[in-house]
Backbone as a ProteinNet text record, in pm:
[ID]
protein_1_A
[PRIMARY]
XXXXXXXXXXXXXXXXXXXXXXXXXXXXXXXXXXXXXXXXXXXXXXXXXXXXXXXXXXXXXXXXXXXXXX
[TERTIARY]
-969.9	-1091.4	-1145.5	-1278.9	-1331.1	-1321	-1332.7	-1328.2	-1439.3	-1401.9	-1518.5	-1574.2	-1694.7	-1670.6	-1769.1	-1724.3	-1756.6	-1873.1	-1976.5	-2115.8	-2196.8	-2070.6	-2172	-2093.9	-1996.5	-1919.7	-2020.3	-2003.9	-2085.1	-2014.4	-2063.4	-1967.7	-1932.8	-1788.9	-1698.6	-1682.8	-1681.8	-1658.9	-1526.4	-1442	-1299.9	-1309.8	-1170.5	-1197.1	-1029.9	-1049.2	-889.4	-932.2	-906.2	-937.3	-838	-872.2	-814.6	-869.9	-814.4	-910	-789	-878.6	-783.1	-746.7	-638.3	-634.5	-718.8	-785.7	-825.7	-763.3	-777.9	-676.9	-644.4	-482.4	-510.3	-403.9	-409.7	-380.5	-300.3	-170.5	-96.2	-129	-192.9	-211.3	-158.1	-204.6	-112.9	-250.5	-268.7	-349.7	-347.9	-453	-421.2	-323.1	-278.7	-172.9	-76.1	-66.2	108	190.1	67.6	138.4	90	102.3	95.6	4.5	-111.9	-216.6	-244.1	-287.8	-335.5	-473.1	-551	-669.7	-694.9	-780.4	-808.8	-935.3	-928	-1006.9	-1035.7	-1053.2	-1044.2	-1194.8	-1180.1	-1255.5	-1244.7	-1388.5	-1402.7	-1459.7	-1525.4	-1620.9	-1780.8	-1810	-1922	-1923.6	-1866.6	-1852.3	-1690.8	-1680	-1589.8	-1640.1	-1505.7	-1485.2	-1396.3	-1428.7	-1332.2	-1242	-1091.1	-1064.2	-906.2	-895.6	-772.2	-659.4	-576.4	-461.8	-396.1	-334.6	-331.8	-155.3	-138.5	35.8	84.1	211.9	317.2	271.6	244.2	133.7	270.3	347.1	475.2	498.2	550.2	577.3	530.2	377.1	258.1	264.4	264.7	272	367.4	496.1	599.5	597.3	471.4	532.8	376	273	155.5	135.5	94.4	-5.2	-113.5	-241.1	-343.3	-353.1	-445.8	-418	-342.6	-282.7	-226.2	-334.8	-315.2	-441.9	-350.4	-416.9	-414.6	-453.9	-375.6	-411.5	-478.4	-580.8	-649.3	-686.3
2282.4	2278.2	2421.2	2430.3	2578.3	2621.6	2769.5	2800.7	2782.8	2750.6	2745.6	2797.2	2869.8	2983.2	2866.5	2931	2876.3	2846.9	2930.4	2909.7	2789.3	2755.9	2624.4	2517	2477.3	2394.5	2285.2	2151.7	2076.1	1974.5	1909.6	1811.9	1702.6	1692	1587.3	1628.6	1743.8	1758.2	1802.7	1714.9	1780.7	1909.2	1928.1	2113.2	2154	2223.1	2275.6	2358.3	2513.8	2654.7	2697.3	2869.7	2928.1	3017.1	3020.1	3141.9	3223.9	3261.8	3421.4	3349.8	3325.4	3281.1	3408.5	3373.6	3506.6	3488.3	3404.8	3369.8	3207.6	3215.1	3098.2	3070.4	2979.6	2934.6	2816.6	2815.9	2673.1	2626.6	2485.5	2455.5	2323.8	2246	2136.7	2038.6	1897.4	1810.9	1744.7	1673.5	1547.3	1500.3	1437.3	1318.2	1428.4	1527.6	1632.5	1686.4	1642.3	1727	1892.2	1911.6	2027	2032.7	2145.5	2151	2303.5	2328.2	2478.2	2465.8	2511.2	2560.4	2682.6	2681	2765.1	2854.4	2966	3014.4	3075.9	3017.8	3093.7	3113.4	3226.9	3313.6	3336.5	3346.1	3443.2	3530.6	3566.5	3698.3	3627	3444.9	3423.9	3408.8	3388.9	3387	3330.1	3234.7	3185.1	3046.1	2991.3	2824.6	2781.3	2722	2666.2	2530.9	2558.2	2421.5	2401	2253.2	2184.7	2159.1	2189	2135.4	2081.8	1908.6	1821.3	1779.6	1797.7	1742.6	1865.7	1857.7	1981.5	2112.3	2121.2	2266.6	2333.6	2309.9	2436.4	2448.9	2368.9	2435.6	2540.7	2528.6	2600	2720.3	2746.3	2817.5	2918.4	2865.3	2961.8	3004	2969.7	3008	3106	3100.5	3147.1	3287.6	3390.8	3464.1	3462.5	3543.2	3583.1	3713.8	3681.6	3775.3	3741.4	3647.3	3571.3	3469.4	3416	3370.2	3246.7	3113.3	2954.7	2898.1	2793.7	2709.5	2568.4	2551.4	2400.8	2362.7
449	527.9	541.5	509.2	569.1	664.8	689.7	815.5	912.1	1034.2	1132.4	1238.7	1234.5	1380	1496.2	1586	1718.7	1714.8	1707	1679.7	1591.4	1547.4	1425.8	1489.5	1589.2	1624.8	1655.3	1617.9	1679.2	1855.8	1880.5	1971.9	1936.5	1958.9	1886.6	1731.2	1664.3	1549.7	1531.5	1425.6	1374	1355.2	1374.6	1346.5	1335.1	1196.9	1156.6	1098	1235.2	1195.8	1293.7	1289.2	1358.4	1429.1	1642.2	1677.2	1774.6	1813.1	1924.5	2020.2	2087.2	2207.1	2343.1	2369.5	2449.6	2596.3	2621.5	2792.3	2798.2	2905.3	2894.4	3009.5	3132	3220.1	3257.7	3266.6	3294.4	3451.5	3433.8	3608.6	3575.8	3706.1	3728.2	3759.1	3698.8	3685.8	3854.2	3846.7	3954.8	3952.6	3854.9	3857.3	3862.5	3896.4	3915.8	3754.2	3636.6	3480.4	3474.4	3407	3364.1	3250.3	3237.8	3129.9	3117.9	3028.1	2975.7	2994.2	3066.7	3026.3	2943.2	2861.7	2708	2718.1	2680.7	2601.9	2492.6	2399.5	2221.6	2199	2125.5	2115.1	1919.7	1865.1	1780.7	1766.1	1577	1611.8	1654.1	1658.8	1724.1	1864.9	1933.1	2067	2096.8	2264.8	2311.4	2321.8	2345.6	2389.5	2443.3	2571.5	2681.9	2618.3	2655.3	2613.4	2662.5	2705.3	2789.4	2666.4	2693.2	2665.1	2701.2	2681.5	2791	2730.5	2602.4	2581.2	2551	2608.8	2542.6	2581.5	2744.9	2762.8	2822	2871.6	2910	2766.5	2627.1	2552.3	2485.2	2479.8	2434.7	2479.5	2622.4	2709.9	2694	2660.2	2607.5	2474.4	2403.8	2297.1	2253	2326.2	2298.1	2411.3	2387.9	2497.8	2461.8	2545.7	2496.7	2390.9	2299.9	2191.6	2032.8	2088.5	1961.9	1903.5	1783	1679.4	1754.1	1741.2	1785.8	1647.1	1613.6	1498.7	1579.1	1571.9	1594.2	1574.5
[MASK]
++++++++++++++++++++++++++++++++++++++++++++++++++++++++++++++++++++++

């Protein structure tokens, strides 16, 4: 798949690229799970985004600054 920068993203469009993790936040849902809120970033801008399965693992295994495959 080509690469895709933020800027051409449409809504609801598949997407298997890669960006910066620029920050990213473990909180705790309503229902009492655990989720990452996201922000990845490229060289067109940023994009907010939830991470809703496997976010302690994520969490341990990602900081900000590290590239994200998604």
């Amino acid at each position: 798949m080509k690469k895709k920068f933020i800027q051409d993203l449409k809504f609801n469009e598949v997407v298997d690229s890669f960006f910066m993790l620029h920050k990213k936040d473990l909180k705790i849902a309503k229902n009492d799970k655990p989720y990452l809120a996201l922000t990845l970033s490229d060289k067109t801008g940023k994009l907010e985004g939830r991470l809703w399965d496997n976010a302690e693992t994520f969490n341990a295994l990602a900081d900000a600054g590290d590239v994200a495959h998604v």
